[in-house]
N, CA, C and O of each residue as an XYZ file, in Angstrom:
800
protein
N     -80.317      9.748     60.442
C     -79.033     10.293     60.855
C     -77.949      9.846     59.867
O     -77.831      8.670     59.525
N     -77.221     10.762     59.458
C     -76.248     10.506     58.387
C     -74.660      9.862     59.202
O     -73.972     10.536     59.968
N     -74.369      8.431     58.781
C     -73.107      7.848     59.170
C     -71.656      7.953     58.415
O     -71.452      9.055     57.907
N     -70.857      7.205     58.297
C     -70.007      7.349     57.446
C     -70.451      5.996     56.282
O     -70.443      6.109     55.056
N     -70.765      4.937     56.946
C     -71.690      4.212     56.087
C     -72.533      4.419     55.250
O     -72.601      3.677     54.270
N     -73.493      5.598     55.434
C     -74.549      6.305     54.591
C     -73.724      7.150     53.477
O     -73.847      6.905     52.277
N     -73.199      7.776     53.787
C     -71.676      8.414     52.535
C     -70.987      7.668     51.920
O     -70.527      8.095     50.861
N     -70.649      6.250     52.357
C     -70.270      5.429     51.121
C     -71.409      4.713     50.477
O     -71.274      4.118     49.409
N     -72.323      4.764     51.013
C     -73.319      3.575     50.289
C     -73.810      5.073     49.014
O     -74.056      4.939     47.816
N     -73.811      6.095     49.650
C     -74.272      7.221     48.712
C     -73.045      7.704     47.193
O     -73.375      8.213     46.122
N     -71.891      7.374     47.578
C     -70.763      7.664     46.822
C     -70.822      6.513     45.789
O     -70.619      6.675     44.586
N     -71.038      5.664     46.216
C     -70.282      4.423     45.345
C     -71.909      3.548     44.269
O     -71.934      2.664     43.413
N     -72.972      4.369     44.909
C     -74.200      3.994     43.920
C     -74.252      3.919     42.843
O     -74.219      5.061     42.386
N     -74.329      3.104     41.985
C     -73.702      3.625     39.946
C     -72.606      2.881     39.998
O     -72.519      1.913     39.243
N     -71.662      3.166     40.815
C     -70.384      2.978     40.018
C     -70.216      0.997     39.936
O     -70.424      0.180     40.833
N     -69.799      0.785     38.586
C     -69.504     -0.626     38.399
C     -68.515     -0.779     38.602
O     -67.622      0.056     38.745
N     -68.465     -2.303     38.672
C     -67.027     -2.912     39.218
C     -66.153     -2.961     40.368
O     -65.024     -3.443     40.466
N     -67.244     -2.078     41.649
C     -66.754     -2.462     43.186
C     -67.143     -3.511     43.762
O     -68.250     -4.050     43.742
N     -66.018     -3.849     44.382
C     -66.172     -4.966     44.880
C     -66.078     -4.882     46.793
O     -66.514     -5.618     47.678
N     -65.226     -3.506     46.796
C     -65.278     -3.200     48.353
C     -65.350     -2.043     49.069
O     -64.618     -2.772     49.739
N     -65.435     -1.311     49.456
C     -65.017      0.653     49.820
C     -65.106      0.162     52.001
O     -65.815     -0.448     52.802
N     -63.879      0.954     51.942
C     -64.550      1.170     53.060
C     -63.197      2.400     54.033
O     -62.011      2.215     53.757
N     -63.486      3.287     54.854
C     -62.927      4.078     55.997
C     -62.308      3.087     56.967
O     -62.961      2.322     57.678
N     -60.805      3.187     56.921
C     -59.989      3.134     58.005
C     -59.448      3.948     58.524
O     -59.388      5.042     57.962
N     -58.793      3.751     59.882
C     -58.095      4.364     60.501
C     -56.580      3.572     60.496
O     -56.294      2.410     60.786
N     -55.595      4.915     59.959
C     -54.045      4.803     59.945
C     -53.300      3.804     60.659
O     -52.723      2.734     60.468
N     -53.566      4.621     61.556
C     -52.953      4.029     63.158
C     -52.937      2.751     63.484
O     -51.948      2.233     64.002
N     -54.075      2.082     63.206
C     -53.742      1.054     63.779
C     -54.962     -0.208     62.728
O     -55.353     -1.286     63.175
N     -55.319      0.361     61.323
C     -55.512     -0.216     60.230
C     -57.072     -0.829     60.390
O     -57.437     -1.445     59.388
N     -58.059     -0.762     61.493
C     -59.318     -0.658     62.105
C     -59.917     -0.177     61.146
O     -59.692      0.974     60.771
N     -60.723     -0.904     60.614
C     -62.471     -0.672     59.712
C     -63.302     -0.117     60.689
O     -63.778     -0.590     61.722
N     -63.423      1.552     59.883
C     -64.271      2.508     60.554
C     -65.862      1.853     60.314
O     -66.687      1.305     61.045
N     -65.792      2.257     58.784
C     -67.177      1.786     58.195
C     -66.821      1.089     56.641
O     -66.092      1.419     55.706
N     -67.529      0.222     56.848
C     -67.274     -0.313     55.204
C     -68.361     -1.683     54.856
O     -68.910     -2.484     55.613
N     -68.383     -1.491     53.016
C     -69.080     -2.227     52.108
C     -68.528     -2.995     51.863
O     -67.302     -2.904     51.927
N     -69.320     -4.464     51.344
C     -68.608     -5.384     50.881
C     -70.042     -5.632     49.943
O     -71.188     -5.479     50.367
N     -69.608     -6.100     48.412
C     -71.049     -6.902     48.243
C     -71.240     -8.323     47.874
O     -70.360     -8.864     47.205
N     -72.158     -8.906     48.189
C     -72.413    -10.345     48.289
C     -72.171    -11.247     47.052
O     -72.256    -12.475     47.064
N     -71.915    -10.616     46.175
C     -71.252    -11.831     45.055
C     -69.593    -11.651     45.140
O     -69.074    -12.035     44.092
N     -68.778    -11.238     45.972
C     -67.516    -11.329     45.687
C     -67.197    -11.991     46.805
O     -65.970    -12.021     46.911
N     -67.969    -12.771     48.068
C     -67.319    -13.439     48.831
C     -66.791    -12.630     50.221
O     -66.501    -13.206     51.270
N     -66.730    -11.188     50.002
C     -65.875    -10.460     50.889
C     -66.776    -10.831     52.230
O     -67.992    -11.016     52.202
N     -65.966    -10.900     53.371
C     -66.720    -11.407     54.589
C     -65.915     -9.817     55.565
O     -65.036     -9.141     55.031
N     -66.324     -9.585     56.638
C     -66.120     -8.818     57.760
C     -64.591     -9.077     57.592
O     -63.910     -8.245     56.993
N     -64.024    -10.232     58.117
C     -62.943    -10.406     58.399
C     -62.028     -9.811     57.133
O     -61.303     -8.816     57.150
N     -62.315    -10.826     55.915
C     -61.298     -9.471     54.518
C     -61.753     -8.369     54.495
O     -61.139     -7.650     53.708
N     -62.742     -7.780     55.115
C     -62.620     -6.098     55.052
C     -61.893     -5.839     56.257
O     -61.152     -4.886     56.015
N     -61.742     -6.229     57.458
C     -60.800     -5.948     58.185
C     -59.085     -5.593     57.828
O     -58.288     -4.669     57.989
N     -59.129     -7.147     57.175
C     -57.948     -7.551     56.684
C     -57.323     -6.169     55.661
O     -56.260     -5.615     55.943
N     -58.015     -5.836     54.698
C     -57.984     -5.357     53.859
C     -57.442     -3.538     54.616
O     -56.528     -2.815     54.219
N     -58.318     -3.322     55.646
C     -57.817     -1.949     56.113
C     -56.672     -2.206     56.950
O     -56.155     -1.104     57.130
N     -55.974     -3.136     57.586
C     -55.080     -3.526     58.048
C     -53.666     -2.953     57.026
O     -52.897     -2.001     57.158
N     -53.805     -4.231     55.817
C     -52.534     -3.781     55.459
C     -52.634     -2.453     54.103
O     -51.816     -2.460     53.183
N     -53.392     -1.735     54.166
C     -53.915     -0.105     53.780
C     -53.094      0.462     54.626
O     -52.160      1.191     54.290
N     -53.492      0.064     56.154
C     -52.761      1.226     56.756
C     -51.046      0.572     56.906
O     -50.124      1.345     57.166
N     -50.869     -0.560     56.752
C     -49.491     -0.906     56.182
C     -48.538      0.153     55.224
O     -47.757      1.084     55.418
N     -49.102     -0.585     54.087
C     -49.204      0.349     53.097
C     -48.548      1.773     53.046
O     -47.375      2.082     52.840
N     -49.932      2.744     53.359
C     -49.265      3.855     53.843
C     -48.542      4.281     54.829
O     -48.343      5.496     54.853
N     -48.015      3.542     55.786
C     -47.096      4.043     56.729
C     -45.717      3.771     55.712
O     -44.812      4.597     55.592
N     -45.750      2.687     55.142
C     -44.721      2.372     54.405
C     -44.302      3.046     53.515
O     -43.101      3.198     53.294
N     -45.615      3.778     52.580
C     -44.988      4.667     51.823
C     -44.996      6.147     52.093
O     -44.715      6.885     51.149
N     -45.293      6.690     53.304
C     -44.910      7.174     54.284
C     -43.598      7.980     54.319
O     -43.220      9.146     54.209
N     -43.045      6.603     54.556
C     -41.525      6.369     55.167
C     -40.720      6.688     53.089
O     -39.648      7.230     52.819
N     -41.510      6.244     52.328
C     -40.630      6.797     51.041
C     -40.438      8.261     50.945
O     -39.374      8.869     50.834
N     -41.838      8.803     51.017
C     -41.882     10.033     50.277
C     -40.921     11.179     51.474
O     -40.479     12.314     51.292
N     -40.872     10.165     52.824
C     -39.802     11.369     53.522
C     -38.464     11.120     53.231
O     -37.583     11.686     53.877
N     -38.165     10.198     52.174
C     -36.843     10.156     52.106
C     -36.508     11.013     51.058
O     -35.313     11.116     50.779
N     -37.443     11.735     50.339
C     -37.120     12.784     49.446
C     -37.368     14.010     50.136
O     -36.764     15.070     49.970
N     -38.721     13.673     51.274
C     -38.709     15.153     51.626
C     -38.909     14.985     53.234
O     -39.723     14.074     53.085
N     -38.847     15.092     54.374
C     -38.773     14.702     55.700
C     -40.076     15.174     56.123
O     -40.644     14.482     56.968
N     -40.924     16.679     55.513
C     -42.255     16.611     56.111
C     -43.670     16.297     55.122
O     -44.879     16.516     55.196
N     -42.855     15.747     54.307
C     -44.342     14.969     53.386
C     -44.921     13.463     53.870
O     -44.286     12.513     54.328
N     -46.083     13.570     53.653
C     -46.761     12.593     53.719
C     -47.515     11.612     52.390
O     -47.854     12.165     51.344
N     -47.664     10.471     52.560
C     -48.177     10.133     51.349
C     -49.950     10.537     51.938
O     -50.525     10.872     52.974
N     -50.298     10.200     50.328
C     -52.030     10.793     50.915
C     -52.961      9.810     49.363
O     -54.164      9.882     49.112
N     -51.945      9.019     48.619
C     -52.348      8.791     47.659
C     -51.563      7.188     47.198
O     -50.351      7.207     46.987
N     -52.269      5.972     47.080
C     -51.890      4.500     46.547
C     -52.882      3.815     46.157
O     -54.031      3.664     46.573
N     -51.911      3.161     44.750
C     -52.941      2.668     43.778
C     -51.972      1.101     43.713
O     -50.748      1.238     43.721
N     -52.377      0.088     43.670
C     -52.286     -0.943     44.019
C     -52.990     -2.463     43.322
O     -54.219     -2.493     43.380
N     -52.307     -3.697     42.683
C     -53.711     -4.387     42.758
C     -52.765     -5.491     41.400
O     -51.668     -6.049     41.426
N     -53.542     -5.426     40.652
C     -53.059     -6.409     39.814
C     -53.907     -6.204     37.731
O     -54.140     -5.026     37.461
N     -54.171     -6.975     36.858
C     -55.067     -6.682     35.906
C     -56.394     -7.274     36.200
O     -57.332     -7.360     35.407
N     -56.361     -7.720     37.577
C     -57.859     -8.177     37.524
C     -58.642     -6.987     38.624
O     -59.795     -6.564     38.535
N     -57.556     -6.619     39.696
C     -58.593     -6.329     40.866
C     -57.536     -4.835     40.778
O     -56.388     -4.919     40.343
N     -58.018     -3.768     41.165
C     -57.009     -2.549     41.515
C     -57.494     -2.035     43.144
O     -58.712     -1.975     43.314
N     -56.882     -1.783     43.958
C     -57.096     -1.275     45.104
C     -56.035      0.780     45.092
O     -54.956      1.313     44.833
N     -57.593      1.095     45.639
C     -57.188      2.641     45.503
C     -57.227      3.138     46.716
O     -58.283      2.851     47.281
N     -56.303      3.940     47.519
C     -56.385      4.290     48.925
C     -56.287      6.089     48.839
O     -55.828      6.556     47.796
N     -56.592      6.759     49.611
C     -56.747      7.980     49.717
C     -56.637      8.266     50.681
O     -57.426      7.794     51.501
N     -55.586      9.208     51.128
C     -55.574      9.488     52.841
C     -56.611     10.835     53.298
O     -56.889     11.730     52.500
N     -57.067     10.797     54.582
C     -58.022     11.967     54.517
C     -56.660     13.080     55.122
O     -55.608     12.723     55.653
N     -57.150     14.558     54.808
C     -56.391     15.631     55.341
C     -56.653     15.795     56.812
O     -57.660     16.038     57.476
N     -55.034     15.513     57.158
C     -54.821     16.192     58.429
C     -55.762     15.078     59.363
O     -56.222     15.610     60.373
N     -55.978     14.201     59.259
C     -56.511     13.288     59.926
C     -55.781     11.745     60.111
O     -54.968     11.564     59.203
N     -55.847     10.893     60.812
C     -55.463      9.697     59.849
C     -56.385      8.292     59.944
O     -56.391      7.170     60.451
N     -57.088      9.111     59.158
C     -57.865      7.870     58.745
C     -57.697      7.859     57.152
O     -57.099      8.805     56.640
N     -58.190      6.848     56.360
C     -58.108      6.717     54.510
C     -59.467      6.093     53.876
O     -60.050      5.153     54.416
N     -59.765      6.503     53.077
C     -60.768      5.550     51.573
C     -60.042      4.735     51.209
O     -58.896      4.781     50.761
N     -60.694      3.985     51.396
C     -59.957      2.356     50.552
C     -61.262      1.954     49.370
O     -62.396      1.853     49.837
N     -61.051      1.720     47.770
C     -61.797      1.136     47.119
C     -61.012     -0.052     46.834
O     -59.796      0.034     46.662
N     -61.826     -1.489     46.755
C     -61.206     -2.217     45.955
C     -62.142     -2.440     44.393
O     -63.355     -2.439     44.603
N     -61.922     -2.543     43.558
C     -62.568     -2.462     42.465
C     -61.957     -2.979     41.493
O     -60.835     -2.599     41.159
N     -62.888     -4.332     40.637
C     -62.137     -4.728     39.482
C     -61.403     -3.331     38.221
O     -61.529     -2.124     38.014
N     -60.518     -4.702     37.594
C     -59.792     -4.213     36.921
C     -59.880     -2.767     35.838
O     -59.215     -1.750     35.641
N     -61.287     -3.481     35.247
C     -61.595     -2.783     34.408
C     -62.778     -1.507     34.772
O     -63.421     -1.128     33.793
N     -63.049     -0.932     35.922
C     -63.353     -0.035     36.446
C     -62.821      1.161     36.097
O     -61.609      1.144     36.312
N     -63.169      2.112     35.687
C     -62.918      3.456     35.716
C     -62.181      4.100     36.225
O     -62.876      5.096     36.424
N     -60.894      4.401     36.765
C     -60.100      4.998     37.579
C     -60.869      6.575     37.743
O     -61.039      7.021     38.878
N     -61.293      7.334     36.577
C     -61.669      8.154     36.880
C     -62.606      8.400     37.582
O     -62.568      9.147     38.559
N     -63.540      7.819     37.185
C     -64.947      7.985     38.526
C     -64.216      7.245     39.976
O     -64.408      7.752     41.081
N     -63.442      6.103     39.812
C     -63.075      6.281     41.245
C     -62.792      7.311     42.079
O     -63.334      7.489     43.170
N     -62.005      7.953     41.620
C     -61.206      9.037     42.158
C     -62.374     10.234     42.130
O     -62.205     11.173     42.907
N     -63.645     10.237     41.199
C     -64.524     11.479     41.726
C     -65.034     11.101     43.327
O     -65.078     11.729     44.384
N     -65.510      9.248     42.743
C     -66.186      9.270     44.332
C     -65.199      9.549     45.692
O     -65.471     10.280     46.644
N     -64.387      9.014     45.556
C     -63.295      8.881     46.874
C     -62.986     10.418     47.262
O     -62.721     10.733     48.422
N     -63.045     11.416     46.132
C     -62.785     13.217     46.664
C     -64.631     13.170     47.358
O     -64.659     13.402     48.567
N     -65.790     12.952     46.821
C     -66.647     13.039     47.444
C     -67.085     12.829     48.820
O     -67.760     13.434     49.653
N     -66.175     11.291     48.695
C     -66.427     10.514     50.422
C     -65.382     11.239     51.029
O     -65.810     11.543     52.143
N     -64.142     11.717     50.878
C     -63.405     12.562     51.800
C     -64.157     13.982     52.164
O     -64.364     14.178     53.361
N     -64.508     14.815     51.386
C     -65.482     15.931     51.645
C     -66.687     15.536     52.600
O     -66.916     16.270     53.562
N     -67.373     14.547     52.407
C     -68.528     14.298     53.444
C     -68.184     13.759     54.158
O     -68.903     13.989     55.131
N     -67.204     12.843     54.491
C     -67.266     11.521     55.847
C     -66.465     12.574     56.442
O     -66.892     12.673     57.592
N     -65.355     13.571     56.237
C     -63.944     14.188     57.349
C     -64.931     14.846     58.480
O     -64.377     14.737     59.574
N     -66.458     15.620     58.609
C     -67.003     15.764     60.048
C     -67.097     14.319     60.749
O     -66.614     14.172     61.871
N     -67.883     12.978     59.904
C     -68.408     12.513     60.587
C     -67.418     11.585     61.538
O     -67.756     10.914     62.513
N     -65.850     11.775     60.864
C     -64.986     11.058     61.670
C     -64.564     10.496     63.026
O     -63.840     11.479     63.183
N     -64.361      9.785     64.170
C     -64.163      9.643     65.550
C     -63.477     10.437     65.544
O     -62.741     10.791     64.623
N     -63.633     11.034     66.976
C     -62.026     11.857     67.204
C     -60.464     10.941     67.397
O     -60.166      9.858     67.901
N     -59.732     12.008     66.718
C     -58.094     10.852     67.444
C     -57.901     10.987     68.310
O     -57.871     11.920     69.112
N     -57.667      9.642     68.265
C     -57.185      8.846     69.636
C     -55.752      9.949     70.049
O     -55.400     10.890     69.337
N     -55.078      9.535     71.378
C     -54.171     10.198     72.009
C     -52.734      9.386     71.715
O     -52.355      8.361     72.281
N     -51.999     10.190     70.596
C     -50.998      9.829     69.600
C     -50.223      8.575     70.325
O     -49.924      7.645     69.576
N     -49.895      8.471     71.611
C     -49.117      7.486     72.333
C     -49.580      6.078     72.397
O     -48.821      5.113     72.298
N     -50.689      6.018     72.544
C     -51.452      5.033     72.318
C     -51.626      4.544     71.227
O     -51.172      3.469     70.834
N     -52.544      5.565     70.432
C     -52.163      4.847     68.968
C     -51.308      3.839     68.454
O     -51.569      2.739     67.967
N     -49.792      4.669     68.739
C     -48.956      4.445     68.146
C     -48.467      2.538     68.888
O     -47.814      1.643     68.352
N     -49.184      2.598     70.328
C     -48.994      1.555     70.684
C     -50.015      0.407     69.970
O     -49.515     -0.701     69.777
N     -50.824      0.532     69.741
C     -52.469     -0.163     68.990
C     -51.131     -0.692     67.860
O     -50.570     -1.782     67.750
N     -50.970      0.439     67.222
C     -50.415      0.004     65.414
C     -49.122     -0.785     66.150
O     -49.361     -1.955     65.850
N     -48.184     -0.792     66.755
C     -47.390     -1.943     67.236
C     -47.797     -2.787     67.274
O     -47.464     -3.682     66.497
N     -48.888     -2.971     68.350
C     -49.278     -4.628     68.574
C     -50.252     -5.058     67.453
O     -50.518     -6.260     67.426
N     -50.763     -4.349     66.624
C     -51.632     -4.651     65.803
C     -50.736     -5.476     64.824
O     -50.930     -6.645     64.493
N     -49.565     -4.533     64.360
C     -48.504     -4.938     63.046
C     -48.122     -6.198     63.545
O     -48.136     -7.224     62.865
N     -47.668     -6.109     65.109
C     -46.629     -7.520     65.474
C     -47.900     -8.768     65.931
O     -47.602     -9.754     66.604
N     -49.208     -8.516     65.464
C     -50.567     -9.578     65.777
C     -50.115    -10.185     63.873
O     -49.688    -11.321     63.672
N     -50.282     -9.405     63.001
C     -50.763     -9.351     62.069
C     -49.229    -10.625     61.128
O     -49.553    -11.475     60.299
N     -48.107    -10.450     61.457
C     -46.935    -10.584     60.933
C     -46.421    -11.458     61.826
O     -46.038    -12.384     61.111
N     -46.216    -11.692     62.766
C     -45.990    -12.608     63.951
C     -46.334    -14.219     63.556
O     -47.440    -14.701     63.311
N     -45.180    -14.804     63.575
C     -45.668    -16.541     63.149
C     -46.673    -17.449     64.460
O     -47.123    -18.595     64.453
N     -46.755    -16.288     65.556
C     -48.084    -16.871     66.399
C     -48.518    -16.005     67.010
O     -48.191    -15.735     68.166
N     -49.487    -15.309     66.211
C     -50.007    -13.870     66.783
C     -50.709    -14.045     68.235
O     -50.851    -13.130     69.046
N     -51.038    -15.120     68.377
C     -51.798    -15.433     69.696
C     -51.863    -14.932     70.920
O     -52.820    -14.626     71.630
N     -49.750    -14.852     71.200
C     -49.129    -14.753     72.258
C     -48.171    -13.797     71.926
O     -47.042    -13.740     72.413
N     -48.732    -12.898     70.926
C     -47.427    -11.740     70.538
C     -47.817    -10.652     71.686
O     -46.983     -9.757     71.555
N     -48.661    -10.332     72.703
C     -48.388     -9.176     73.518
C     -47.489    -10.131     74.782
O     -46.562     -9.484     75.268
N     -47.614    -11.164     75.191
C     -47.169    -12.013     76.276
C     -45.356    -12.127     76.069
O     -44.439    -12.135     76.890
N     -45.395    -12.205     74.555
C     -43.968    -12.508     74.432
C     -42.590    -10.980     74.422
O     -41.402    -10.858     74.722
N     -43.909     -9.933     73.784
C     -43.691     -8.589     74.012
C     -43.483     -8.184     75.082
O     -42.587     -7.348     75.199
N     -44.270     -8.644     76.331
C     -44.205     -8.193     77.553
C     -42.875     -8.837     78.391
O     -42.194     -8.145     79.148
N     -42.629    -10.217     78.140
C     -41.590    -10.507     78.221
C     -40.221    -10.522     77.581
O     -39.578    -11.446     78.078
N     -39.448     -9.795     76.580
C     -38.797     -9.820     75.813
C     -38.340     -8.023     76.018
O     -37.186     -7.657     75.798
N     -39.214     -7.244     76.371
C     -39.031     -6.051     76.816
C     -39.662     -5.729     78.396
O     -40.187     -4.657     78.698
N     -39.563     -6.418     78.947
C     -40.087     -5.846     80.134
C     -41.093     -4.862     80.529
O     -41.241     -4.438     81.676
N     -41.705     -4.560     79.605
C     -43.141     -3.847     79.779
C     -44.547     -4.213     80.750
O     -45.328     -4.766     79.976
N     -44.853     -4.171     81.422
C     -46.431     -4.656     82.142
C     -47.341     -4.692     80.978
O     -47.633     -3.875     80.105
N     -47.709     -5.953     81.260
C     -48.986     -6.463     79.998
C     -50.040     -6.042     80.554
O     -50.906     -6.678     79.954
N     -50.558     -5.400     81.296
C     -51.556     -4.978     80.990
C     -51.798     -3.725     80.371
O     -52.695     -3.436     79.579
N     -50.497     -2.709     81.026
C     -50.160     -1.057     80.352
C     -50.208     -1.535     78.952
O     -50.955     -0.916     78.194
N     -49.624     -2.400     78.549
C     -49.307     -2.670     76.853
C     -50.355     -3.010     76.437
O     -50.572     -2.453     75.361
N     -51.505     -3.954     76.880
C     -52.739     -3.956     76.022
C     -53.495     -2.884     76.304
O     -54.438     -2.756     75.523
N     -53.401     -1.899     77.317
C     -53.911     -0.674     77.319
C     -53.807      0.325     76.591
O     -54.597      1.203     76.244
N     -52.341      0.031     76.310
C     -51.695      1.489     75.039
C     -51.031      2.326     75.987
O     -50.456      3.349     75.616
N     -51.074      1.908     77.389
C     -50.784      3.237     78.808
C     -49.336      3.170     78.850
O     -48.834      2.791     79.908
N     -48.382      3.554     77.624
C     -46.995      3.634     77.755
C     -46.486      5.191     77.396
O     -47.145      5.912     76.647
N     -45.195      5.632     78.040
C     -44.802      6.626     77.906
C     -43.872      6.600     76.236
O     -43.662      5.667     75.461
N     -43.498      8.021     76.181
C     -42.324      7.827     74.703
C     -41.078      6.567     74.847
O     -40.599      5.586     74.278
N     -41.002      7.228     75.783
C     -39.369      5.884     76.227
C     -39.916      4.596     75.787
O     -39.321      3.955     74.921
N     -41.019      4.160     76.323
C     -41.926      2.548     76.714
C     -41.934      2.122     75.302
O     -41.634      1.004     74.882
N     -42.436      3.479     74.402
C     -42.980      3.353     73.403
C     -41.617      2.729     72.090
O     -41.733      1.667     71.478
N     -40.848      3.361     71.987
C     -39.484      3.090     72.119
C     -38.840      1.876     72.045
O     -38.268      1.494     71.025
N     -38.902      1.234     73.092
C     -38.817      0.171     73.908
C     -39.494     -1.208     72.901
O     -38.943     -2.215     72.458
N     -41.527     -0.490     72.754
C     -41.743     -1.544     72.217
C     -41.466     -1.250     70.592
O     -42.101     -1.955     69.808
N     -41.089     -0.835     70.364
C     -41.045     -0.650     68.645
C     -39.731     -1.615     68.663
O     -39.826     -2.671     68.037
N     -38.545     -1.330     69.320
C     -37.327     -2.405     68.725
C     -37.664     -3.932     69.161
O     -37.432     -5.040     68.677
N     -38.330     -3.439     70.323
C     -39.147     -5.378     70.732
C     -39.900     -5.967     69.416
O     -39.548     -7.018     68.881
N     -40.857     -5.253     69.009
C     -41.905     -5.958     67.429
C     -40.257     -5.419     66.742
O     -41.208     -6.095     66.349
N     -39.601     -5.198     66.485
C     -38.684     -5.271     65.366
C     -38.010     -6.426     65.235
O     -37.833     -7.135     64.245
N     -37.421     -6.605     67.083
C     -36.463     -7.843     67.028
C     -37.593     -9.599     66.862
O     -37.209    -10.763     66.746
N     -38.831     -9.085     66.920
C     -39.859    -10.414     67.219
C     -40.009    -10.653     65.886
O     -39.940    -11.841     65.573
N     -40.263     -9.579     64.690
C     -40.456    -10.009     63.422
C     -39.008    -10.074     62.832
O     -38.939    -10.344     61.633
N     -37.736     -9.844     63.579
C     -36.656    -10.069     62.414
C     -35.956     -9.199     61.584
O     -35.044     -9.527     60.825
N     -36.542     -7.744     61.799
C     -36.174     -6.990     60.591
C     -35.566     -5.447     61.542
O     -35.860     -5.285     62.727
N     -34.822     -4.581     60.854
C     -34.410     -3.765     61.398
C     -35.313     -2.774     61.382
O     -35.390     -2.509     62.582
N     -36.093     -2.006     60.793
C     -37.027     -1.393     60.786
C     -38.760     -1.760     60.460
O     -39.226     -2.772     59.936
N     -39.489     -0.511     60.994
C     -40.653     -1.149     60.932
C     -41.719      0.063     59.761
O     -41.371      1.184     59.389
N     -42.811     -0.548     59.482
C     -43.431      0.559     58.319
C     -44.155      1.720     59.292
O     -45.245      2.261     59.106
N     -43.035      1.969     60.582
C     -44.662      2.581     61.662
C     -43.742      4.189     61.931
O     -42.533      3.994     62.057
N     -44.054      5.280     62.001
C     -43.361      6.360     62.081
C     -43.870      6.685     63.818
O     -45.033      6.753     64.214
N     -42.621      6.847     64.641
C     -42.862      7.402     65.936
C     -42.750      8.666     66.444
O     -41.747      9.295     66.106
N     -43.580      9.218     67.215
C     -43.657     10.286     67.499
C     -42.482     11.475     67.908
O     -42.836     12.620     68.192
């Protein structure tokens, strides 16, 4: 049976100098499926990590490309340093992304063949999306877990600081208003006036 795992292990065969690939989801920055290989150290947790702030990332730049145009989306970030480059690809009309991480001296071009390949084969095998309200609640508490100087107790302090029911909130079971509600709560908890998360 063909996975989304089986499409990257099939995409990325040959190519030198990866060090990671793997399918997230936007929303709330969740490792669909993904590679790591055993001489670079990468463990579960940095591939987590890694689709986390991906979907950072693109919400953030997101939020640029509508300041030139209000219904564009980004769908394309290249990222990294001269040793390591990280390449993200958003899938169409979906939101999930390809994430490669791949040393420096890697090929940009064959990256970019495989990553159009793995978008063409993995977009059936995708989960369905989730129900946008929720989501959008996941990527809140996810961002304010992730950024939070004690992620531990960031839904408890959420629940108290906005008056929300903690359990609706670890459920995602909030209305637009709620939703609302918790976005200026993770705003005022991390400090900053805005957040990299676009609401419905």
């Amino acid at each position: 049976m063909r996975t989304l795992k089986s499409v990257l292990e099939q995409h990325i065969a040959g190519l030198p100098g990866v060090l990671a690939v793997l399918i997230g989801r936007m929303t709330d920055g969740a490792t669909i499926a993904g590679i790591s290989y055993s001489g670079n150290h990468l463990e579960n947790d940095s591939l987590n990590s890694l689709g986390a702030y991906a979907s950072d990332l693109l919400q953030a730049n997101n939020r640029v490309c509508q300041v030139v145009d209000s219904a564009s989306e980004a769908d394309y970030l290249l990222a990294g340093s001269a040793e390591v480059r990280l390449v993200i690809r958003a899938f169409s009309k979906a939101p999930y992304f390809v994430l490669f991480l791949t040393k420096g001296s890697t090929n940009l071009k064959l990256v970019s063949e495989r990553i159009n390949a793995i978008l063409a084969d993995g977009k059936p095998l995708l989960p369905p999306v989730q129900d946008n309200t929720t989501s959008i609640v996941r990527l809140l508490l996810s961002y304010a877990r992730r950024y939070a100087p004690d992620p531990h107790f960031v839904t408890l302090r959420l629940s108290l600081k906005t008056g929300l029911n903690r359990g609706r909130l670890e459920k995602g079971q909030l209305d637009e208003r709620e939703v609302r509600i918790l976005y200026k709560g993770v705003a005022d908890l991390l400090g900053v006036e805005r957040l990299p998360i676009t609401l419905p």
